[in-house]
N, C-alpha and C positions, 0 to 999 in steps of 0.2 A: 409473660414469655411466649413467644410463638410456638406454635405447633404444625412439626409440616407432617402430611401424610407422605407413603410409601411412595405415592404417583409426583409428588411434588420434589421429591429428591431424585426420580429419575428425570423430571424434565429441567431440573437446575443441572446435571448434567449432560443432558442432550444441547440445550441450549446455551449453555455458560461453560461450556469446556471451552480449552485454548484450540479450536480447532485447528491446525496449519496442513491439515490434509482430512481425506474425508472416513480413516479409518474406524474411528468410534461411531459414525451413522451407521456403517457396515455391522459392527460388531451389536450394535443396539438391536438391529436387526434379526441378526441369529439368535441371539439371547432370546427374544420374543418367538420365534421360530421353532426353538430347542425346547422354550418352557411350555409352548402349545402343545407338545408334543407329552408333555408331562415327566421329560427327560429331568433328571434330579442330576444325575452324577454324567456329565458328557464326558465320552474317550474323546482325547486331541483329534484322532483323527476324523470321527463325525464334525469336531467344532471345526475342525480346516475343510473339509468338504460344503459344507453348510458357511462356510465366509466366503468360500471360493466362487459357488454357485451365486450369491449375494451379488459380488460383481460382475459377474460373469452377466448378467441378467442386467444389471443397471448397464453397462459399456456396452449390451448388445443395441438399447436404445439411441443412445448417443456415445460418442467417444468425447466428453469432454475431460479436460484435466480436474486430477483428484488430490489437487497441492499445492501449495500456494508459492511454492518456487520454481520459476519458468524455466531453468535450464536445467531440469530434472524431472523423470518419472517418478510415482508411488513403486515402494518393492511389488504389491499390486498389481501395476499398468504391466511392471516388467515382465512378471512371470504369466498373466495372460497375451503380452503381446507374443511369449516366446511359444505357447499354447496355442494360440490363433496361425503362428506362423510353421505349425510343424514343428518345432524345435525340439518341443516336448511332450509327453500326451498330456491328457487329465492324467493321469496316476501319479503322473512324476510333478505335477502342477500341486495336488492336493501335497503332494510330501513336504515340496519346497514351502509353500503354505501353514505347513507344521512346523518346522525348523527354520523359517527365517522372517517369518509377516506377523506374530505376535508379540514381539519382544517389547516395544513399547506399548503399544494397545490394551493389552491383559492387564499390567498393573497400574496403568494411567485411567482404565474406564474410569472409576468411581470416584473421579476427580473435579470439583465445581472450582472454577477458574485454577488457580493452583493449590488448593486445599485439598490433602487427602484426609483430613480428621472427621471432616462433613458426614460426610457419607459411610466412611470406612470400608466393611465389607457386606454392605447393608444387602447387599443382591446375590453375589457371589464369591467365593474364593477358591483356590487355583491350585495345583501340585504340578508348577509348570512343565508341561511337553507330556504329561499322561494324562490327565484332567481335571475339566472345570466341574463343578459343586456350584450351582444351582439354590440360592436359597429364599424360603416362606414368602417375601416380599414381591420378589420377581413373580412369581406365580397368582400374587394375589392384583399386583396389577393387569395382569395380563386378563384373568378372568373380569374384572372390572373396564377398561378400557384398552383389549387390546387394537380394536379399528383405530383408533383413537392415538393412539401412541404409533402405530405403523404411519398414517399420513404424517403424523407431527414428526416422523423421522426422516418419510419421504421427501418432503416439504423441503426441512434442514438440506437435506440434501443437496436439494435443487438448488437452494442459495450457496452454498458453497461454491457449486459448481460455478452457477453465475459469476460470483466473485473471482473464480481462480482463471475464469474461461475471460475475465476483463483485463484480469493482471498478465496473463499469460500474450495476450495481442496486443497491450499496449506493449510491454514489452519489447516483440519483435518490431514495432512501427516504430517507439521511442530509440533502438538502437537504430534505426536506418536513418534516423532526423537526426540521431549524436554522428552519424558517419560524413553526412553532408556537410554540418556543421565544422565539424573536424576538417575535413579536405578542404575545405574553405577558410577555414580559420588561420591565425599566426601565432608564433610564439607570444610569450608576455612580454611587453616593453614596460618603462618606466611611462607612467604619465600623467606624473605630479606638473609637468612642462604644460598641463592643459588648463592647471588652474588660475592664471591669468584670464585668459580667453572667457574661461566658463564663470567666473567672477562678474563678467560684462555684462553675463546677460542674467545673474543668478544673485547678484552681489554676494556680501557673505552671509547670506539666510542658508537654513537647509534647506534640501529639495524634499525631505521627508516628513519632518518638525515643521518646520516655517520658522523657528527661532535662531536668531544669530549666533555664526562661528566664529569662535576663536582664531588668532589666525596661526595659534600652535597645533589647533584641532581640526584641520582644513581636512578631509580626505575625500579623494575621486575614487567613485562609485559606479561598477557597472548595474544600470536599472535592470537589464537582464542579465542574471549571474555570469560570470567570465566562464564557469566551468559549462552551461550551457553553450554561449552565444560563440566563446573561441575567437575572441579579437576587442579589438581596443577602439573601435572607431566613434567618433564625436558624439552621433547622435544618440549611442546607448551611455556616454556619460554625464554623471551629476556630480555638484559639489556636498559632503554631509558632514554631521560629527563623527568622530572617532565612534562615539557609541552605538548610532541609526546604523554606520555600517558594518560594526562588529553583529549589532544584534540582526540584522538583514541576515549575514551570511549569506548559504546559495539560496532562499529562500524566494518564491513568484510573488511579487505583488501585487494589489489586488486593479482593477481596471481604472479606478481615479488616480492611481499614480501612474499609471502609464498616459491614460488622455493629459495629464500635464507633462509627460514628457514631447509629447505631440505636437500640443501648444509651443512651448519651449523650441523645439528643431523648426519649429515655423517662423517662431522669432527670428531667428538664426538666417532663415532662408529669405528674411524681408530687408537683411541689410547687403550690406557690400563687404562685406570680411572674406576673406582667400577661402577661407574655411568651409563658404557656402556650398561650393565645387563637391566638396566630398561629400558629403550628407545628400548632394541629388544626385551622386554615380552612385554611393550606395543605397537610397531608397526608392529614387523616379522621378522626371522630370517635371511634375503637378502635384500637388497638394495632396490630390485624389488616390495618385500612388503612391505617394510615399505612406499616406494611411496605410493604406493597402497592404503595402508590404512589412509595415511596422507589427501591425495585428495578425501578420502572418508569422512573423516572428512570433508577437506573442505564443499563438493558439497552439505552435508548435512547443513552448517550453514549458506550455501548462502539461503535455502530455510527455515529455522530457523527466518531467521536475516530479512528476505524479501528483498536479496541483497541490503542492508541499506550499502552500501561502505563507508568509510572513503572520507570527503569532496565530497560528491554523486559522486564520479566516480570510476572504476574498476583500469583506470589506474592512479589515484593519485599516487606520488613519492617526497615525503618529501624531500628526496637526490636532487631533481630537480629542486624545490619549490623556486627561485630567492632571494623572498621576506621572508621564513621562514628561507633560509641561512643569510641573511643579520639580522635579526631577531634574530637566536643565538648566531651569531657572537659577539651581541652586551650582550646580556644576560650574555654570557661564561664569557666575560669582566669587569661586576660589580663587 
């Protein structure tokens, strides 16, 4: 049976909390801070003064986001932005700090991904809003590695930040690309009417499997999801099984299904079909642009989608899939 030390059940919670904001690297923080101090029993309000300065100090370096939901601040952000702005001094900063910024944090620390049996109250425990208790463990890591635990908190930090500071700008770009999208887009129409046409050039094979459709099982598929791209137009449809496009759903696929859909709209643009017209108003009058602008579609839904790939990877290949051939194999067969 394993044996973890003291130092090993704090960095399984540093490291293996559900972080979705950066409050437990704060609070790891003061707790080292508090036990340097050889403080045993903390009054709330040293513990909120000592959380407050934490931030206070980290947002003076940079202002990056401390949460992984972009159309929200941390209780945190809000009460030193109202600090920074006047609103309120430190005093009234440290109170609010007592009474509204530990309600989740205090009794979630000691938590390794969603287990609180782990750890239990191996560090500390709590008489919430009068004080934190302080216990043997925490003090004995500290004297043993506390540089040591301060960077590996620092560190944490920093990745968060990173992480939330990517989510947070795609974000605002990913809604301005749904805005274009959208003003340019049209309602849904029907356009089962396409698969004549897309038959021609596709017979009844899938565009994703490679193995032949039923012709009960026929369905048209936008290669770049409808809820992205907002329109129905030729060149983003394919013919597949009922199953490739349930299990698709909104999902990006990965780049060898799109160069064959490239392929494919080129076929299209080397014959004489009415149809050709549309596919070079909407992509460009050369070969050269219509790439162009295809891949711009793409690059833009990779950042839409939050590269959300089909079966989570880029190079997913359904034609390759061992177990989805044997799979429609048997389907095709009923």
């Amino acid at each position: 049976m394993n044996k973890f030390d003291d130092i090993d059940y704090w960095k399984g919670i540093v490291l293996y909390g559900l972080n979705q904001a950066t409050y437990k690297i704060a609070l790891g923080k003061t707790i080292i801070e508090l036990a340097s101090s050889g403080e045993e029993s903390v009054d709330w309000n040293l513990l909120s003064k000592t959380y407050l300065d934490n931030y206070l100090n980290r947002l003076k370096e940079n202002s990056h986001p401390q949460q992984n939901n972009p159309s929200r601040k941390t209780k945190m952000e809000r009460i030193i932005d109202s600090l920074n702005k006047g609103i309120i001094d430190y005093q009234t900063a440290v109170s609010q700090v007592e009474t509204e910024a530990f309600n989740d944090v205090i009794p979630r620390f000691q938590t390794i991904g969603t287990n609180k049996e782990i750890v239990g109250e191996r560090f500390y425990h709590f008489d919430f809003g009068k004080k934190l208790y302080l216990h043997d463990p925490t003090f004995k890591i500290i004297e043993d590695s506390k540089t040591e635990l301060l960077e590996e908190l620092d560190a944490r930090w920093s990745v968060l930040e990173g992480h939330f500071l990517t989510v947070h700008d795609d974000w605002e770009l990913s809604n301005s690309i749904r805005d274009i999208y959208l003003v340019n887009g049209h309602a849904r129409k029907n356009i089962t009417h396409n698969i004549p046409f897309l038959q021609g050039y596709q017979g009844n094979i899938c565009f994703y499997c490679g193995e032949p459709i039923e012709r009960k099982d026929i369905h048209v598929d936008h290669v770049l999801p409808r809820q992205f791209i907002q329109h129905d137009e030729i060149w983003n449809l394919v013919l597949s099984h009922d199953i490739c496009n349930l299990h698709k759903n909104d999902s990006l696929v990965g780049k060898h299904y799109f160069e064959k859909l490239i392929a494919r709209n080129e076929n299209i643009m080397g014959s004489n079909h009415p149809w050709k017209r549309k596919i070079l108003n909407a992509l460009g009058n050369s070969k050269t642009k219509r790439g162009m602008t295809m891949w711009k579609h793409y690059e833009n839904a990779k950042i839409v989608l939050k590269n959300n790939f089909w079966e989570n990877s880029p190079s997913y290949n359904r034609e390759t899939d061992p177990f989805f051939k044997k799979l429609i194999t048997v389907l095709n067969n009923r």
